[in-house]
C-alpha positions as CSV (number, residue, x, y, z in Angstrom):
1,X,-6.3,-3.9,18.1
2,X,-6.1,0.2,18.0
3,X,-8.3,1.6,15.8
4,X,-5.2,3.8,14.7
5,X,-2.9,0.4,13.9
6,X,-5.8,-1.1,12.5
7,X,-6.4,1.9,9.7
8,X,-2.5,1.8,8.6
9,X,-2.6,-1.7,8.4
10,X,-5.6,-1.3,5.8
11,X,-4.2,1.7,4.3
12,X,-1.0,-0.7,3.9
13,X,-3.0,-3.1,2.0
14,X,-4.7,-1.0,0.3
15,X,-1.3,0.5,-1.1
16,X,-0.1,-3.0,-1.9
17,X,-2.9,-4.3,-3.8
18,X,-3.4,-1.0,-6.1
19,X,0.7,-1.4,-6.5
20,X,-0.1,-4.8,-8.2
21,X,-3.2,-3.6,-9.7
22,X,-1.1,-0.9,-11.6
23,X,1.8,-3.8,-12.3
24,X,-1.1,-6.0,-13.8
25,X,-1.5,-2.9,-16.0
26,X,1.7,-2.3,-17.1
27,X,2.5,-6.2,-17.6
28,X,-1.1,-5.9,-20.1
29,X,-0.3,-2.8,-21.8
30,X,3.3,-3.4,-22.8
31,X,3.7,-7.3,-22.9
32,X,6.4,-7.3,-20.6
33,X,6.9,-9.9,-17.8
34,X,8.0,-9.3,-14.4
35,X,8.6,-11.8,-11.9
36,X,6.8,-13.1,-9.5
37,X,9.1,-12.7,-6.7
38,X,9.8,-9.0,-8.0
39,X,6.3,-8.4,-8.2
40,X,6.3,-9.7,-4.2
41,X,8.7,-8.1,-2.7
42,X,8.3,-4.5,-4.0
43,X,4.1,-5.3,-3.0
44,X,5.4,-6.3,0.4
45,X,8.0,-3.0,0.4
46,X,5.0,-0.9,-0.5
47,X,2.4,-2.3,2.6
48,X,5.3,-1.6,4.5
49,X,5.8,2.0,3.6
50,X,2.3,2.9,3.2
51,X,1.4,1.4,6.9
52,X,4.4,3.3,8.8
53,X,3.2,6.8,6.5
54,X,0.1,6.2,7.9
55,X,0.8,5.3,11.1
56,X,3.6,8.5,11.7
57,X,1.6,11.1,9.8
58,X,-2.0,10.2,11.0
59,X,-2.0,13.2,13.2
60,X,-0.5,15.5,10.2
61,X,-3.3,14.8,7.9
62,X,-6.0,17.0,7.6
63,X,-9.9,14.7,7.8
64,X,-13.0,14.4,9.2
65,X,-12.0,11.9,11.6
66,X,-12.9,12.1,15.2
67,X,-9.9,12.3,17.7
């Protein structure tokens, strides 16, 4: 796999799990319930937008990467 799919696929993750992380939060704080298929798809939406952000603006984003 290319190391530059690879990272936005982790970075997708990433985004997804702290999304539900947060939702966990909420759900705690307030004592509201969301559903679990609400709680799925909008994780699912975010890996999806988090990987292509990644992915397209990789080159944009200022790091200490190596090229």
């Amino acid at each position: 796999m290319e190391p530059r799919t690879k990272s936005s696929l982790l970075w997708g993750v990433v985004g997804g799990l702290a999304f539900l992380v947060l939702l966990q939060g909420f759900e705690l704080v307030t004592g509201q319930r969301v559903t679990v298929a609400a709680k799925a798809g909008v994780a699912v939406a975010v890996l999806v937008g988090a990987t292509a952000l990644t992915y397209a603006a990789r080159n944009r984003l200022p790091g200490n990467e190596s090229p």
